[in-house]
N, C-alpha and C positions, 0 to 999 in steps of 0.2 A: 450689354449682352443679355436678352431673352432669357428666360430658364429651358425652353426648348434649346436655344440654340447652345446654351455652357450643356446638357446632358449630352446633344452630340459631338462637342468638342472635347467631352472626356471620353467617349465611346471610339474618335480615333486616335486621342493620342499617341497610345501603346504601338497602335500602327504604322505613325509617322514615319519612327524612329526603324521601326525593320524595311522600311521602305526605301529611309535613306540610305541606308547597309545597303541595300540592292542592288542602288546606280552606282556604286563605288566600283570603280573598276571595270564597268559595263560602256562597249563605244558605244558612237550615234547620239552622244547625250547633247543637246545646247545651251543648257541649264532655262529649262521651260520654266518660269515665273511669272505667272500670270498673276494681275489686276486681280484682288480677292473678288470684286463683281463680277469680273469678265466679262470686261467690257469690248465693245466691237475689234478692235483689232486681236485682242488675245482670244476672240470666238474663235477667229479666222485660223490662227495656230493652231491652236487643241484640234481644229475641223480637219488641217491638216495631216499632227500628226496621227490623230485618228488613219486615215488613210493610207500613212507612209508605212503606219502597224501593220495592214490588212494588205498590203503588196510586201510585205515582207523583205524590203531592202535592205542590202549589208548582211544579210544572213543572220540564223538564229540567235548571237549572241548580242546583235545590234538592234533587233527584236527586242528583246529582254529588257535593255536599259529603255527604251522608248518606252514601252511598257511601263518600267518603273517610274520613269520619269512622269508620264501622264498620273501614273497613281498617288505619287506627291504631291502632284501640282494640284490636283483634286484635293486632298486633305488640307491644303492652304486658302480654299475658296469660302468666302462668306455662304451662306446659307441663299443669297440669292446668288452668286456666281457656280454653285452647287445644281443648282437647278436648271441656269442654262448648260452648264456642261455636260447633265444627263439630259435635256431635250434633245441637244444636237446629237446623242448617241443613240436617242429612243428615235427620233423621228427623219433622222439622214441616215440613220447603218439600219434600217429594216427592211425586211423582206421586199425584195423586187415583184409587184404586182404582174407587171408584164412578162417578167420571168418563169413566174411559177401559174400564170395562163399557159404561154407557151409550153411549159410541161406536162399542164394537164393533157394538154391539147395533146402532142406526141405520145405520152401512155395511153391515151384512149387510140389513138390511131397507129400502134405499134402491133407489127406483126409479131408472133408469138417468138421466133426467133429475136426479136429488139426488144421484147416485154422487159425483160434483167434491166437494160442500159437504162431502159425511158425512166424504169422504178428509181432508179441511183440519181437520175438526173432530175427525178420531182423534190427526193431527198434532201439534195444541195440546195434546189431551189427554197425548198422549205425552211433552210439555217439560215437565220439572218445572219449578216458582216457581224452584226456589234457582238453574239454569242462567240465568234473566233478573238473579240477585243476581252472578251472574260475570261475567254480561256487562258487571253496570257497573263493576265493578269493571275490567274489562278497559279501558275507555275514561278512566282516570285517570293521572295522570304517575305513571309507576314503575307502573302497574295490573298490567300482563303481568308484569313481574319479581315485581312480590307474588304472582300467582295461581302462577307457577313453583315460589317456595319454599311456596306453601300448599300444593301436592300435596307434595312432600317430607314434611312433616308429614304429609298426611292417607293416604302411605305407611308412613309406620311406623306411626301409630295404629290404621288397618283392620288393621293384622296380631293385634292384640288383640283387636280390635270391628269386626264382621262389618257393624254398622248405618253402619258408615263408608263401607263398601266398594261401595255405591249414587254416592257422590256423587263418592269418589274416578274413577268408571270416567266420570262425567258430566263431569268437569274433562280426563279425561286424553284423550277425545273432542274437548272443547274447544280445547283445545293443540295436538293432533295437527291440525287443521286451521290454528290461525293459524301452525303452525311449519311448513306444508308446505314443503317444499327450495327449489323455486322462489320464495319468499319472501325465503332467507337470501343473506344478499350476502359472498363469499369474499374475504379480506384477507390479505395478509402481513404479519407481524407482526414489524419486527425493533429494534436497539438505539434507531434514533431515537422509538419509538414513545410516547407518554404513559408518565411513571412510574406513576400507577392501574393500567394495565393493564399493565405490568410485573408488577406488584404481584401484579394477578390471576394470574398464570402460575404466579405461585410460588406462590400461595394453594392453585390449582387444579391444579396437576400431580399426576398420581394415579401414574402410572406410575414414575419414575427421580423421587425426591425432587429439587429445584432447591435445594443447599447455600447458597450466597450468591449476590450480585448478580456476581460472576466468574464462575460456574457459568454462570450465564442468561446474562449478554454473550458465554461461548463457544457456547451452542446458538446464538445468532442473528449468529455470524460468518459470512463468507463463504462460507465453505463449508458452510454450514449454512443451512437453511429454513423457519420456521414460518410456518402458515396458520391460519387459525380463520373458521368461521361467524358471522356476526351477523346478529341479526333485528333488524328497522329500529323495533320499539319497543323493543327493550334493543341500542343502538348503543354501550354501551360496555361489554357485559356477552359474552363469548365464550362461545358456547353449545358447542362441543369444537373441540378444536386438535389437531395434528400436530405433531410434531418429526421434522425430514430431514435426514439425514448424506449429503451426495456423497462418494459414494466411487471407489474403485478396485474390483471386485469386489463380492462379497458379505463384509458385516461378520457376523462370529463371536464378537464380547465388547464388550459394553457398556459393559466401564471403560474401553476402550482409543476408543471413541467420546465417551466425556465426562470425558476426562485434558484438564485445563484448559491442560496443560504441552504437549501435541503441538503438531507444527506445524500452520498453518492450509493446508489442501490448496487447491488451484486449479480453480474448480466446473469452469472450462471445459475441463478435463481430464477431469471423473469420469466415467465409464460409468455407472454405477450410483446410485439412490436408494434411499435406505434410513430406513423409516420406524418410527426405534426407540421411540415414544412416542404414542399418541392418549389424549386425556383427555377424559372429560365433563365441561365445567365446572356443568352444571345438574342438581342431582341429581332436583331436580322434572320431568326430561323423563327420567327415565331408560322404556324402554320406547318409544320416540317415536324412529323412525329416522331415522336423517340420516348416518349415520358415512360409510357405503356413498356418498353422494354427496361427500362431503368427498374421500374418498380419491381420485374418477374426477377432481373436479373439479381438483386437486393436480397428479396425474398429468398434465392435458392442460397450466397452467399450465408444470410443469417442462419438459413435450417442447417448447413453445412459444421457452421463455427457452435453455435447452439441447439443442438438438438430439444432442448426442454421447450423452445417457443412450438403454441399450437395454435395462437391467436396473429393474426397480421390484419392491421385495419390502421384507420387513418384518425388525425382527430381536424378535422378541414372546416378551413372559413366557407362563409354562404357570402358570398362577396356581390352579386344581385337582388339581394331579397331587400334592401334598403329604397333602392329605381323601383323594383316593382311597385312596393307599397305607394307611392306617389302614386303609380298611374291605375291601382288597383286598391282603393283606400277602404278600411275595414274601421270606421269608428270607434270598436271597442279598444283596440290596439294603438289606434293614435291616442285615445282620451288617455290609457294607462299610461303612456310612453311620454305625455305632455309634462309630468310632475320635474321639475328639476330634479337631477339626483335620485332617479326614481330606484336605480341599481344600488342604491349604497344603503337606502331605506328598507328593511325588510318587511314591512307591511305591504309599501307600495311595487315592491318587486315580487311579493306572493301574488299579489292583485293583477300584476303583468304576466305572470308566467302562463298561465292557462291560454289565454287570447291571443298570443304572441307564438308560444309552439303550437298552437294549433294552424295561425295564417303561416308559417315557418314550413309549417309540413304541406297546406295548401302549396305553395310557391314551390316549394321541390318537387313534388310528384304531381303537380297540373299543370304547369305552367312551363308553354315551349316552345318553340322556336324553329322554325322548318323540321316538325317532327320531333326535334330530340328536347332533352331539357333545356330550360333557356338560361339554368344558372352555368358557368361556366366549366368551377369546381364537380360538379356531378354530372354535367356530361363526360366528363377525361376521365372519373371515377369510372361512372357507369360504363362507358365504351371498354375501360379495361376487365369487366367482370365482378365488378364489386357489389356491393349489397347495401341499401341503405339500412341501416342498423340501428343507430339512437341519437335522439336528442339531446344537446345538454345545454341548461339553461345556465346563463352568468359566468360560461365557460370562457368566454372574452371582454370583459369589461373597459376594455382600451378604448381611446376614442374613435380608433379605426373598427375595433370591433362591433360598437355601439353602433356607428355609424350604417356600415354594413348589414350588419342581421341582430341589432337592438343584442348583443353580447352572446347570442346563440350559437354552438357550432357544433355539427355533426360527426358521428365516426362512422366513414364506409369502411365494411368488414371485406376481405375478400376471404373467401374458404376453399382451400383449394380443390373441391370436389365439386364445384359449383361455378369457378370463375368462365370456363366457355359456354356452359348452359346460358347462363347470368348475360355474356358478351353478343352471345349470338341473338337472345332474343329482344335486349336494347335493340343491336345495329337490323335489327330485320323489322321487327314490330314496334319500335317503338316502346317496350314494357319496359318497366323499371321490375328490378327484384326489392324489398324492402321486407322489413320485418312489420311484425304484425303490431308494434306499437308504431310503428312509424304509417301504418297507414291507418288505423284505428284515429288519430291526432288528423289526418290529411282529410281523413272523410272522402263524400263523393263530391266531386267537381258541379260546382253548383252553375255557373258562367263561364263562360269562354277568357281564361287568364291569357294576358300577351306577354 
């Protein structure tokens, strides 16, 4: 097995199993087991029941089980029987061409009195079949957690096959509305919490690896915060979480935030939040915003619980300034950077620091990408009103660190007297806010950065 394909074989497990709960007790089932390739005569079935789903025979509860049944059979297919099973859903249950001429046709030639009918009738024609096949899907135990990691998949697949990328945008449409904000219910998340969802944290942390169960018991000590969104049909599934350090000040090094060994600090003291970690746990929602409300909603929590914080910023990896340099190469910075061990040397790492935050600051405030910044971390900063605020040198020495932004990482401030000023003139003009060492380092843009 691929290492692609064992990440989406852990990505439905969990789902399997609520799936098979579904058809228990649901008619219309024939126990569909298909060929994990799906191979010709089992296309023919799926193709099927596809259809017998969409004429809705035996009534709603026989519905249901066909529905589940399809949604199982799908989690037992190989990665190439995966892919035929979603062509024949992207490319035979899509919009009737003829259909929805014909309706144009009729709204344009509808007297004012038939204008309602013809509008209703473009509408229909406009819903493909396979969006009524998600829907039932969406109404089964575990259904949303399935349809989540079904977009994951039918992300990476359209990247190949163009005929995917129809059904992909019709699900991700779908999603965006059952995941709207006002939906998700914000929790804190700390030691007493279920071991499963422990479990997930560690699973799911994207940002600062979670080393063992000691690691994780110290982010969620006292001085310490996690939060995560949950949508009340995957109640136990964290759709992205936060990690917060109270601090004294602004934190400048990330070992020195998750040294299992320091003392535990006194929240009711800290001035400062510092939020050195967000992770999406769902890769199937990736593009479907929500981060931006997590952070405000965080924010108003901690002012609530701790009045003494006046400081809220971030301490965030530069997780594209590594690609850039490749294609934007700066001699002084590579020569510095060429020394083995160049971080662990203080000569050699005084000698780096200057050339390095300086192209560090180039790449974040020049360097962009249909308008906006092209690092990834400071555009979701910047669009939610934040501030680039400092540099800090040898603040990640990990080999991911290293790797990514030669061990640099920044803290966006947000203040909150400034975050819509800040928000409005990124998403309008393009400007970044920054502080005045931070662009003093970036200087003026001398060539065109990609």
């Amino acid at each position: 097995m691929s290492q692609s394909e064992a990440e989406v074989s852990r990505l439905f497990d969990r789902t399997l199993a609520g799936l098979k709960e579904a058809v228990r007790g649901l008619v219309g089932s024939d126990g569909l087991d298909p060929d994990p390739d799906l191979t010709k005569g089992d296309s023919e079935r799926i193709r099927e029941r596809f259809r017998v789903c969409l004429e809705g025979r035996g009534g709603e509860v026989s519905a249901r089980g066909r529905a589940a049944e399809l949604g199982r059979a799908y989690l037992q297919l190989s990665e190439t029987g995966r892919r035929r099973y979603l062509t024949i859903l992207a490319t035979e249950f899509d919009r009737d061409p003829a259909a929805l001429g014909r309706a144009v046709a009729a709204l344009e030639a509808a007297a004012p009195d038939g204008r309602a009918a013809a509008e209703e009738a473009l509408r229909d024609a406009l819903n493909a079949p396979r969006e009524r096949l998600l829907r039932q899907f969406n109404a089964l135990a575990d259904g949303v957690k399935f349809l989540v990691d079904l977009r994951y998949d039918l992300m990476r697949f359209a990247r190949e096959d163009a005929a995917l990328s129809g059904l992909e945008k019709d699900l991700r449409q779908l999603l965006a509305s059952w995941f709207d904000a006002g939906f998700l219910e914000l929790r804190r998340i700390d030691w007493n919490a279920p071991a499963s969802l422990l479990e997930k944290l560690i699973d799911y942390e994207a940002v600062h690896a979670i080393q063992s169960w000691q690691d994780l018991k110290n982010r969620l000590d006292s001085d310490r915060r996690c939060y995560a969104f949950f949508h009340p049909s995957m109640p136990d599934e964290p759709l992205i979480f936060v990690e917060v350090a109270l601090e004294t000040g602004l934190a400048d090094n990330v070992h020195a935030l998750l040294d299992e060994e320091s003392p535990v600090g006194d929240a009711s003291r800290a001035d400062a939040a510092v939020f050195y970690s967000i992770s999406n746990a769902q890769r199937g929602l990736a593009g479907i915003a929500f981060g931006d409300f997590l952070i405000k909603r965080v924010v108003d929590d901690l002012r609530a619980e701790l009045p003494n914080l006046k400081t809220f910023a971030t301490l965030s990896p530069i997780p594209g300034f590594g690609r850039w340099l490749k294609d934007n190469p700066d001699d002084a910075v590579q020569a510095a950077l060429a020394k083995p061990g160049w971080w662990e040397d203080p000569e050699a790492a005084e000698a780096a620091k200057g050339p390095v935050l300086r192209a560090v600051a180039r790449y974040l405030v020049h360097a962009r990408r249909r308008g906006r910044a092209a690092d990834p971390v400071a555009h979701f900063h910047l669009s939610n009103g934040a501030r680039m605020e400092r540099l800090n040198w040898l603040a990640n020495v990990s080999e991911d660190g290293r790797a990514q932004s030669a061990g640099v990482m920044i803290n966006y401030l947000y203040r909150r007297d400034m975050i819509e000023a800040n928000h409005e003139a990124y998403k309008g003009e393009g400007r970044i806010a920054m502080s005045s060492a931070v662009r003093a380092l970036a200087g003026k843009q001398e060539k065109k950065t990609r």
